[in-house]
N, C-alpha and C positions, 0 to 999 in steps of 0.2 A: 520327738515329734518329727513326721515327714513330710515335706512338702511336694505337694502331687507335681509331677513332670509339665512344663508348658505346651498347649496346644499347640499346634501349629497346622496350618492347612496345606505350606508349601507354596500359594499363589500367592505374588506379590507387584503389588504397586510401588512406583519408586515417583518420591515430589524432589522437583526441583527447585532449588530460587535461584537464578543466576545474576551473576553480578561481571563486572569488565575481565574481573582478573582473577575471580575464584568462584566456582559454583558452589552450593550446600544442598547436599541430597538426605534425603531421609527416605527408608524404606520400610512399607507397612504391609504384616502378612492380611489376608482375608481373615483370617478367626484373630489371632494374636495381638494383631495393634500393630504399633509402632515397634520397631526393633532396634534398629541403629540408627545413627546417621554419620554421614561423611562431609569432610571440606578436601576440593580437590584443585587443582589449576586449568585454565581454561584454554589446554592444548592436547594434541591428540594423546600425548601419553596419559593427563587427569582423566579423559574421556576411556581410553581402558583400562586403567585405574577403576573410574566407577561401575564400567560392564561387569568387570572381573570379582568386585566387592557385591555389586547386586546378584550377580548369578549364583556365589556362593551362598546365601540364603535359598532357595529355588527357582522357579520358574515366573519369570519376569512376565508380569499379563499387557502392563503399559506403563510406560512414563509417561506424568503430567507436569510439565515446563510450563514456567511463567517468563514471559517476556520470548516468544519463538522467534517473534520476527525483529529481536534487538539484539538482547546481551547471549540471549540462545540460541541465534542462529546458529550459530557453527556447531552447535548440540544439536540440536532438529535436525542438520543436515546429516551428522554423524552416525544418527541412533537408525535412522527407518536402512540405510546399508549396512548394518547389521541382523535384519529382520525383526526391526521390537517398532513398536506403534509409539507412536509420540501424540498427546493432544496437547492443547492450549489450555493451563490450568488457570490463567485467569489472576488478577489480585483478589485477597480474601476479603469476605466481609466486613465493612468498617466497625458494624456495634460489636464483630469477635475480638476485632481488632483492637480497638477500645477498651473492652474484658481483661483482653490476655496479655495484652502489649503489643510489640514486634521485634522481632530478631530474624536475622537470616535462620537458624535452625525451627523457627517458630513456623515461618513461613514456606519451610520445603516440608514441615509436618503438614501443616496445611494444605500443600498442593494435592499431595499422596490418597487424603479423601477425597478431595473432589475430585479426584478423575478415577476413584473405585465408586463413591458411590454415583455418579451420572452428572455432577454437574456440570464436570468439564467435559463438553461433547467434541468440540471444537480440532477438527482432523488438524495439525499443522501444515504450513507449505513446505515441501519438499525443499524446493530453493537450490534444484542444483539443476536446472537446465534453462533452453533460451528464453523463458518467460522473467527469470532474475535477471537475465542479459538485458530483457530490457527495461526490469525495473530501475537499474543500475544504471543506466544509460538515459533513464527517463529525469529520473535524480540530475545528473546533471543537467541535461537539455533544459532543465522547468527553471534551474535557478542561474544557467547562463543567457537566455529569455527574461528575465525579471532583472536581473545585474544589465544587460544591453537597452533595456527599458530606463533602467534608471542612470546611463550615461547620455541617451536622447536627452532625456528630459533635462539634464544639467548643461549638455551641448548649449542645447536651445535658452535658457537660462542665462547663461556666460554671454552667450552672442547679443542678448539685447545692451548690454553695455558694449559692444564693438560703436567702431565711428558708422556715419553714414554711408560710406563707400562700400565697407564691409557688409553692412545691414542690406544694403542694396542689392548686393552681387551673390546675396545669399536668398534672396527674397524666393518661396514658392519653391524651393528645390524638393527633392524625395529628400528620405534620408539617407537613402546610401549615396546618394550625389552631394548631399549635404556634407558627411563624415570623409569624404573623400575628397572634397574642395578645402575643407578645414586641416585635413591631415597635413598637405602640400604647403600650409603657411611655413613662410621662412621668417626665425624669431630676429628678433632685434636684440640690443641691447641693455639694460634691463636700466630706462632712466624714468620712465613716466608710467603708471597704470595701465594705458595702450601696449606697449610693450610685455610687461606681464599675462595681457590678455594674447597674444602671439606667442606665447609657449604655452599657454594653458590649453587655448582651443585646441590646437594639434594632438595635445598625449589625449583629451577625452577621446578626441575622434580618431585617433591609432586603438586607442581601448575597444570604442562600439565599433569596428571593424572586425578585431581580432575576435572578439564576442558573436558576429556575425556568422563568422567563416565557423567556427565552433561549433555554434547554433544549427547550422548547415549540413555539416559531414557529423553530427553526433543524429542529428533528424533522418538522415541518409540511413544511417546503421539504423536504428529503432524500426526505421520503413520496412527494410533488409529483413529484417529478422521475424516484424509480423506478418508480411506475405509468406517466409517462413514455415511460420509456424502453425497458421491458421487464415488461408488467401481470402475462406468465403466470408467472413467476417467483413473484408472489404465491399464483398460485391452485393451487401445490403443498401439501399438507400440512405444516404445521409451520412454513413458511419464511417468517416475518417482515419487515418493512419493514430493520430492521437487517440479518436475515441476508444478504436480497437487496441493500441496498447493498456490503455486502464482498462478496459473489460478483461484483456489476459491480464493484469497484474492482479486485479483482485480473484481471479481464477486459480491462481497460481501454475505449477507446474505439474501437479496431480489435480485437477478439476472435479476429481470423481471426490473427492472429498465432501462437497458441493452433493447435498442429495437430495435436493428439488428444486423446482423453478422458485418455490417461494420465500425457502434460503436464502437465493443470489439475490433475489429483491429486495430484501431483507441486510446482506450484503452491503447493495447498494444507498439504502436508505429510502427505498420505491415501494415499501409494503405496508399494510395500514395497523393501526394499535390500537388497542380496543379502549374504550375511556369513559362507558356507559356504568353508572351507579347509581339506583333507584329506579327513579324514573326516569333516566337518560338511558336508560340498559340498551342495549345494539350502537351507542355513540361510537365513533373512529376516528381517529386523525392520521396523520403522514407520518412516517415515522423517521426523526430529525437526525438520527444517528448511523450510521452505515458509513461506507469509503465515498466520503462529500464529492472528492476528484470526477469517481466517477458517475455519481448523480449529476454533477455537474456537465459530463462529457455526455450523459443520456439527454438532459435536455436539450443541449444544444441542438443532439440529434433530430430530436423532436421538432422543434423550431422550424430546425429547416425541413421536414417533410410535411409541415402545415403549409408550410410556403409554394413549394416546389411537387408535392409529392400527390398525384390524382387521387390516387386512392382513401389518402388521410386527409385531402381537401375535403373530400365528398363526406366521411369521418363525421367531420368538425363541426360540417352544416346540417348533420344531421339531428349532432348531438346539442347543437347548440338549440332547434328548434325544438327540442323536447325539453328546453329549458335548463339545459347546463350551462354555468359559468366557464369561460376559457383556460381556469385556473383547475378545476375539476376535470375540465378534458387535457389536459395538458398531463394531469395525474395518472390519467388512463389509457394515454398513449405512451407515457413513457414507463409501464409495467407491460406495455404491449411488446415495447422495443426490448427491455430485460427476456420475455420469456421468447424471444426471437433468437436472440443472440446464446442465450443458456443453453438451445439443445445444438448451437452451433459447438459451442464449447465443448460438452458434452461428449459430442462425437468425435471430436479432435483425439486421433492412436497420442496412446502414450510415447514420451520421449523417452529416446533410448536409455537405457542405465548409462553413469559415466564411466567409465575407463577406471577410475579411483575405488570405485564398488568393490571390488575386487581386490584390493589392499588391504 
């Protein structure tokens, strides 16, 4: 008895699961299925390692990576300078999951369909030009801002047990005159609680200092980088040096990836979700999931061009007289500001290939 030869079509999808220190690929033809899979190391040699094992089966149509903008970054950035598309495959479904189990090889099986058959649509970010520079940079600055936040607050804390002299001479200061009157104490020797409090206040307020200056020349570079990268973004109303780095970070470094305004909104968390059943059919709500940062960075915008800004004054009063809630306009100004800012993005030339493309 002969068993007939296996189809094959030749086009192939390849799922990834990646992990810190070892990817699991699985590669699946269009007709055939599932074919192999690989465990490789998560350095440039694993990485053509796994070109060189996927190409020998045929022509690679895409890989779909789970985790792009974590464990696979440095894969997402690897594969598109090679010329192979990369999406975001997403975690699998919990009731398959539930079904079948989980395993790393379970899970790169898994990717491999969903980015043949369409679920994983999701272009990945590139991540290798100045919009990462200022992700990377924004990272720091947000949580040396929240650490300088939390040596105030314990400055200020500490000092209410100082003597009266102390409590006096500090009364009503800023706090950079505060951290910098504090820093200058000269300790004593350590016999009474008072004393203790004369080495302690100085290291907090050398801390909020140094967290300052930080804060400062890392805020400096991020400024640097989006006038950059994309000036006119600044020269909208309202829209700040911060606001505009989270509008490029969630844009990433290929923005074209991004294929309508209603995406980015979407993105953002600024787009509406449908929620009608029955007789509630056309019902909507806000939709609560997107990059919060920058929903957060859009309202502010907002804010202040209801405040400051003629044109969304007159908006406001208008919409308000035809009986909208603040909370409703406030919703519709800030998907006003998203599709303001998207065909800014949009238009933004791409950045150069890096120098490393070519290796």
């Amino acid at each position: 008895m002969t068993t007939e030869p296996e189809i094959r079509s030749g086009y192939l999808v390849i799922g990834v699961d990646t992990h810190k220190h070892i990817h699991v690929a699985a590669v699946m033809d269009s007709v055939a299925g599932m074919l192999a899979t690989l465990t490789i190391a998560t350095d440039t040699g694993g990485f053509k390692q796994l070109l060189n094992w996927a190409e020998s089966f045929g022509k690679v149509l895409v890989f779909g990576i789970e985790g792009t903008g974590s464990y696979g970054a440095t894969l997402t950035t690897y594969l598109p300078r090679k010329g192979h598309k990369v999406l975001e495959a997403g975690r699998p479904d919990r009731r398959m999951r539930r079904m079948n189990g989980k395993s790393d090889t379970l899970d790169a099986d898994n990717a491999a369909p969903a980015a043949l058959s369409g679920l994983a649509t999701a272009t990945a970010k590139t991540a290798d030009g100045a919009v990462e520079m200022i992700r990377q940079l924004k990272i720091v600055h947000d949580t040396a801002v929240r650490d300088r936040t939390g040596a105030m607050v314990r400055l200020k804390a500490m000092l209410v047990h100082g003597d009266d002299q102390l409590r006096a001479s500090t009364n009503r200061m800023t706090q950079i005159k505060l951290a910098r009157h504090l820093a200058g104490l000269r300790p004593r020797k350590l016999t009474i609680p008072e004393d203790a409090l004369r080495h302690s206040l100085p290291t907090v307020a050398r801390r909020w200092l140094a967290l300052d200056a930080e804060v400062k020349d890392i805020a400096a570079m991020v400024e640097n980088l989006v006038v950059t990268t994309c000036p006119e973004i600044l020269e909208r109303f309202g829209v700040g040096v911060d606001t505009a780095a989270e509008i490029l970070i969630v844009a990433g470094d290929n923005p074209e990836r991004i294929r309508s305004e209603a995406a980015f909104a979407k993105l953002a968390g600024i787009s509406p979700v449908p929620t009608g059943s029955g007789m509630t059919s056309g019902k909507h709500r806000i939709n609560h999931r997107g990059h919060r940062q920058l929903n957060a960075a859009i309202y502010r915008t907002v804010i202040v061009r209801m405040q400051f800004h003629e044109p969304t004054i007159a908006y406001v009063a208008r919409r308000t007289a035809e009986g909208k809630s603040t909370r409703d306009i406030i919703r519709c100004l800030k998907r006003y500001v998203i599709r303001e800012v998207y065909h800014l993005i949009k238009a933004r030339p791409p950045a150069a290939e890096p120098a490393s493309a070519t290796t």
